[in-house]
One Martini backbone bead per residue (centre of mass of N, CA, C, O) as a GRO file, in nm:
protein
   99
    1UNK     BB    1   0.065   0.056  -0.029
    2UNK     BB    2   0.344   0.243   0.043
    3UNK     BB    3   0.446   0.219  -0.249
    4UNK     BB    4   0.292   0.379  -0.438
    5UNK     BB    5   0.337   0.633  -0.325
    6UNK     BB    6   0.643   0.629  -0.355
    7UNK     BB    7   0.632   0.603  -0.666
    8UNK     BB    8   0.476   0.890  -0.681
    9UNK     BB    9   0.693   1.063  -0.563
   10UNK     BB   10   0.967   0.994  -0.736
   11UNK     BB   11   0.805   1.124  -0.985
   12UNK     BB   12   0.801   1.380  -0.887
   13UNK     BB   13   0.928   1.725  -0.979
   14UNK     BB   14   0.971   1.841  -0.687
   15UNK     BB   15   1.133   1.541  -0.631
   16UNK     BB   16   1.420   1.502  -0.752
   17UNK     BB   17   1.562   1.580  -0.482
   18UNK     BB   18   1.496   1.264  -0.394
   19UNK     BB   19   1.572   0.966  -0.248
   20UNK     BB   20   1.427   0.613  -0.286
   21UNK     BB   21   1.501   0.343  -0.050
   22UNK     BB   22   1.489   0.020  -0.018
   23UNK     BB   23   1.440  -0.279   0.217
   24UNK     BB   24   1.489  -0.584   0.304
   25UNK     BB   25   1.363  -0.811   0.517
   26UNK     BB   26   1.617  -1.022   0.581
   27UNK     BB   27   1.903  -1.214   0.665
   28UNK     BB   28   2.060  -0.971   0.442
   29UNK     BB   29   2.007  -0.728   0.695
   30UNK     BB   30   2.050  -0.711   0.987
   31UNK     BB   31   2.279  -0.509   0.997
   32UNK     BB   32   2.115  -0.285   0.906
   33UNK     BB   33   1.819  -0.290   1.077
   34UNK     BB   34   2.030  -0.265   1.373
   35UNK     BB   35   2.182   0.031   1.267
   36UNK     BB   36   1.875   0.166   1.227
   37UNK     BB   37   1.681   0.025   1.427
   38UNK     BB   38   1.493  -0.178   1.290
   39UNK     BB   39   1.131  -0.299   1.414
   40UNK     BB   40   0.933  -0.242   1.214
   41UNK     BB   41   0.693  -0.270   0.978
   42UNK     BB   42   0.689   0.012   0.857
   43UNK     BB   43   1.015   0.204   0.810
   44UNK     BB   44   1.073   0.592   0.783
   45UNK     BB   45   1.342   0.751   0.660
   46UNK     BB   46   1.517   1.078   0.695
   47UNK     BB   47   1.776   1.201   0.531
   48UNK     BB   48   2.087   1.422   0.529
   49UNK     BB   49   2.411   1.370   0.441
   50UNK     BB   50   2.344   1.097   0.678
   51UNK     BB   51   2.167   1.206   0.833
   52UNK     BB   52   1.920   1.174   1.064
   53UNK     BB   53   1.582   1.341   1.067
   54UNK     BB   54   1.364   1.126   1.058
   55UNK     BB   55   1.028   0.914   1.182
   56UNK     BB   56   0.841   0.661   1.037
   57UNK     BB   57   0.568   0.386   1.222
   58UNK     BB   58   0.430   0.296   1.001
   59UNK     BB   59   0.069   0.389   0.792
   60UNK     BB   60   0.088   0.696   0.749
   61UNK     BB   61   0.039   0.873   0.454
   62UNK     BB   62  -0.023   1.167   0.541
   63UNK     BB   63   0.269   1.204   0.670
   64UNK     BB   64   0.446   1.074   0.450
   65UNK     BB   65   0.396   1.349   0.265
   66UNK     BB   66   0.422   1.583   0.439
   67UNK     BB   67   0.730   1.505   0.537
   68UNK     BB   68   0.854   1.503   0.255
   69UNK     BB   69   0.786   1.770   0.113
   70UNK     BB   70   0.886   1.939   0.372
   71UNK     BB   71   1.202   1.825   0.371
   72UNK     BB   72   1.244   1.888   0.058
   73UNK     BB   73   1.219   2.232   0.081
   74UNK     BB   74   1.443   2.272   0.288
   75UNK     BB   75   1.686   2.043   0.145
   76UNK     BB   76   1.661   2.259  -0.137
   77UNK     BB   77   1.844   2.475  -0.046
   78UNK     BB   78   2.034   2.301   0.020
   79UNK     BB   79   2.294   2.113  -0.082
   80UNK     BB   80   2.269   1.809  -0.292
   81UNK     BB   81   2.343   1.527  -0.216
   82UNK     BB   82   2.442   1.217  -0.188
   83UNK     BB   83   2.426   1.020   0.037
   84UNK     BB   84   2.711   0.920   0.350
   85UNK     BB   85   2.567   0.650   0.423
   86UNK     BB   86   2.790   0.379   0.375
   87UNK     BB   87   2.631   0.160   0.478
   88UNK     BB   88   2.365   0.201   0.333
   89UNK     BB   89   2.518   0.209   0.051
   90UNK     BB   90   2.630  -0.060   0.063
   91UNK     BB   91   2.335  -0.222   0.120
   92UNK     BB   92   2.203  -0.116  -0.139
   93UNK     BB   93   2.089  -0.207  -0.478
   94UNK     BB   94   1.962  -0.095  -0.740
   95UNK     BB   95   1.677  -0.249  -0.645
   96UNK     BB   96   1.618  -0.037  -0.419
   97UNK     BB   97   1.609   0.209  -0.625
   98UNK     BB   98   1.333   0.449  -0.663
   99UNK     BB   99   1.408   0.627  -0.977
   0.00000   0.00000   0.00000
């Protein structure tokens, strides 16, 4: 349920520079899910250059657009790179980004 929306935000316009990244929880995970702390499914984190901006726990739709929107336009005007959060990026594979 909350996939169609994830692939609905990835592809506005205005939401160009946000990278939105899936991660299967599964055994080949556990030490990614324990450094980030996931212990709910679905669990929505929020990075901006590796640091964690929040977290959504839980499927609450209307709350999960509102805060990307909103921290979208925050860190859309200040310099945008792609996360750098190693741990993050070394274990996520190209099938995790949905952009």
């Amino acid at each position: 349920m909350i996939c169609s929306n994830v692939f609905d935000l990835s592809s506005d316009q205005n939401l160009t520079h946000i990278h939105f990244y899936r991660i299967d929880i599964d055994e080949n995970n556990i030490e990614l899910t324990q450094r980030l702390n996931i212990t709910t499914i679905p669990t929505i984190q929020w990075y901006f250059h590796g640091n964690k901006l929040d977290e959504l726990i839980g499927v609450d739709l209307e709350q999960f657009i509102n805060k990307t929107q909103h921290l979208a336009k925050i860190y859309k005007r200040k310099t945008i790179k792609k996360p750098s959060n190693d741990l993050l990026l070394s274990t996520i594979d190209e099938n995790n980004i949905l952009e």
